[in-house]
C-alpha positions in Angstrom: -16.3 -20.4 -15.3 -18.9 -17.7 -16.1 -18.1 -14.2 -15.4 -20.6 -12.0 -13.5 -22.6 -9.8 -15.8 -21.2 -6.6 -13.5 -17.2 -7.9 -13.6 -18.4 -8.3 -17.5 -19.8 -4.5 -17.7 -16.9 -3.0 -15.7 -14.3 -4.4 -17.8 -16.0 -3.5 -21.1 -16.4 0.1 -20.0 -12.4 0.1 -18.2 -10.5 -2.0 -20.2 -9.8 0.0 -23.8 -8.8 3.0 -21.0 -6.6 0.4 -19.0 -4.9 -1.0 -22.0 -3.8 3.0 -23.6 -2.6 3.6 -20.2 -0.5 0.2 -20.0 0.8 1.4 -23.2 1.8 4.9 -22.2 3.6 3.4 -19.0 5.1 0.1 -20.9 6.0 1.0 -24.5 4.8 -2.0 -25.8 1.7 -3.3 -27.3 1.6 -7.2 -26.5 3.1 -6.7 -23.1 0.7 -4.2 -22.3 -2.2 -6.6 -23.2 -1.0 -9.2 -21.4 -0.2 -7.3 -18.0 -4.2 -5.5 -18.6 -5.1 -9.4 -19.2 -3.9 -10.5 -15.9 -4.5 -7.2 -13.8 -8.5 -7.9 -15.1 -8.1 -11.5 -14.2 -6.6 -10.5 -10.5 -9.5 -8.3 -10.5 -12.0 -11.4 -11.2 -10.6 -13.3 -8.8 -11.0 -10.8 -6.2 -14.6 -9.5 -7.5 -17.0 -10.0 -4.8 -14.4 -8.2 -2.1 -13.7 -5.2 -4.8 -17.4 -5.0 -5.4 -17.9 -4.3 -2.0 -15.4 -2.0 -1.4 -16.4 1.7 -0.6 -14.9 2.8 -3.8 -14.7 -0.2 -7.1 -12.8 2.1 -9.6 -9.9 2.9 -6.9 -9.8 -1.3 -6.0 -9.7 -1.4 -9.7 -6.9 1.1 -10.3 -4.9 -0.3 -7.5 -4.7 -3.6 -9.1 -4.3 -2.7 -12.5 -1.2 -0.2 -11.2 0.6 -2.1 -8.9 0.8 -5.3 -11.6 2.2 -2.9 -13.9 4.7 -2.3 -11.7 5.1 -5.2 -11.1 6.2 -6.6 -14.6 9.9 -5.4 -13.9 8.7 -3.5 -17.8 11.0 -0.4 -18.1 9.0 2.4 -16.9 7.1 5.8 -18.0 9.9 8.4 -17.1 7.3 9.9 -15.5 7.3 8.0 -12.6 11.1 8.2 -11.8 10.1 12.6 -11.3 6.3 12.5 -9.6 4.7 10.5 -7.5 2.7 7.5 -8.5 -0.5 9.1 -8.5 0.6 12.3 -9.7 2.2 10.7 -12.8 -1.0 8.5 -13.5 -2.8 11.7 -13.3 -0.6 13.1 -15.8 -0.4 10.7 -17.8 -4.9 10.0 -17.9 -5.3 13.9 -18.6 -2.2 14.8 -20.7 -1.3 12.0 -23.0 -4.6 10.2 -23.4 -6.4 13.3 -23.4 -9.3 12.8 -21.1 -11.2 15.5 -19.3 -11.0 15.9 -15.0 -13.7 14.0 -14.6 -13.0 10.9 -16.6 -9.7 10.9 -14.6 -11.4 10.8 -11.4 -13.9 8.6 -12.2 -10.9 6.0 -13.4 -9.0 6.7 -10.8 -11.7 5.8 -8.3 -10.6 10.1 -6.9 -12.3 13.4 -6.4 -12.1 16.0 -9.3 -10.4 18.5 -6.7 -8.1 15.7 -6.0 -7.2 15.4 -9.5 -6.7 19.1 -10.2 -4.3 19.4 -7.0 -2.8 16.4 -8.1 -1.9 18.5 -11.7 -1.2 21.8 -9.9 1.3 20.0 -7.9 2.7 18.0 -10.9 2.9 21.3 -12.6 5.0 23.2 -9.9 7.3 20.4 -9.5 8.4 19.8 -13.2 8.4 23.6 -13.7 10.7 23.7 -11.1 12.7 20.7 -12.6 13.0 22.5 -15.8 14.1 25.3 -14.1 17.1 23.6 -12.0 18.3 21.4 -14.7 
């Protein structure tokens, strides 16, 4: 089966991303391939519907997240303190690095919704730190 030239140019743009934040959240090289391997083939199979949702990078995301939480992997600790999204927030802008805008754009979000997303990541493992 041939792949649509725009499935093919998403996922070369997406995937390297996709598979440093697998191995942030699954602490494991191979597994993290494989679970980006099927999340992207999920995504094919779904392609034409994602490519005509209102917002591809957030269809993406979705997929890509909820399989990884879905491989019964041990998880980020993150994600046992924060929310989902404020832990893959975290986790884009903090460990890998990337600029608010890169973390939007991969996260299919708003740049304002990414910085409230941090500010309230902040406050809540400031306040952690505090109780603990």
């Amino acid at each position: 089966m041939q792949l649509p030239p725009d499935y093919c140019a998403f996922i070369t743009t997406y995937r390297p991303i996709y598979l440093q934040y697998a191995k942030v959240r699954l602490k494991c090289e191979a597994t993290s391939q494989l679970a980006v391997a099927d999340a992207l083939g999920k995504l094919a199979a779904k392609w034409p519907l994602a490519l005509s949702s209102p917002n591809l990078p957030a269809a993406a995301w979705s997929i890509l997240t909820g399989h990884l939480g879905a491989s019964g992997q041990p998880d980020d600790p993150l994600r046992s303190l924060l929310s989902d999204q404020q832990a893959d927030v975290v986790i884009l802008r903090h460990r890998l690095g990337l600029g608010i805008r890169d973390v939007a754009h991969i996260m299919g979000l708003s740049q304002p919704m990414i910085i409230g997303q941090l500010r309230q990541a902040r406050k809540l493992l400031q306040h952690l730190a505090i109780t603990r």
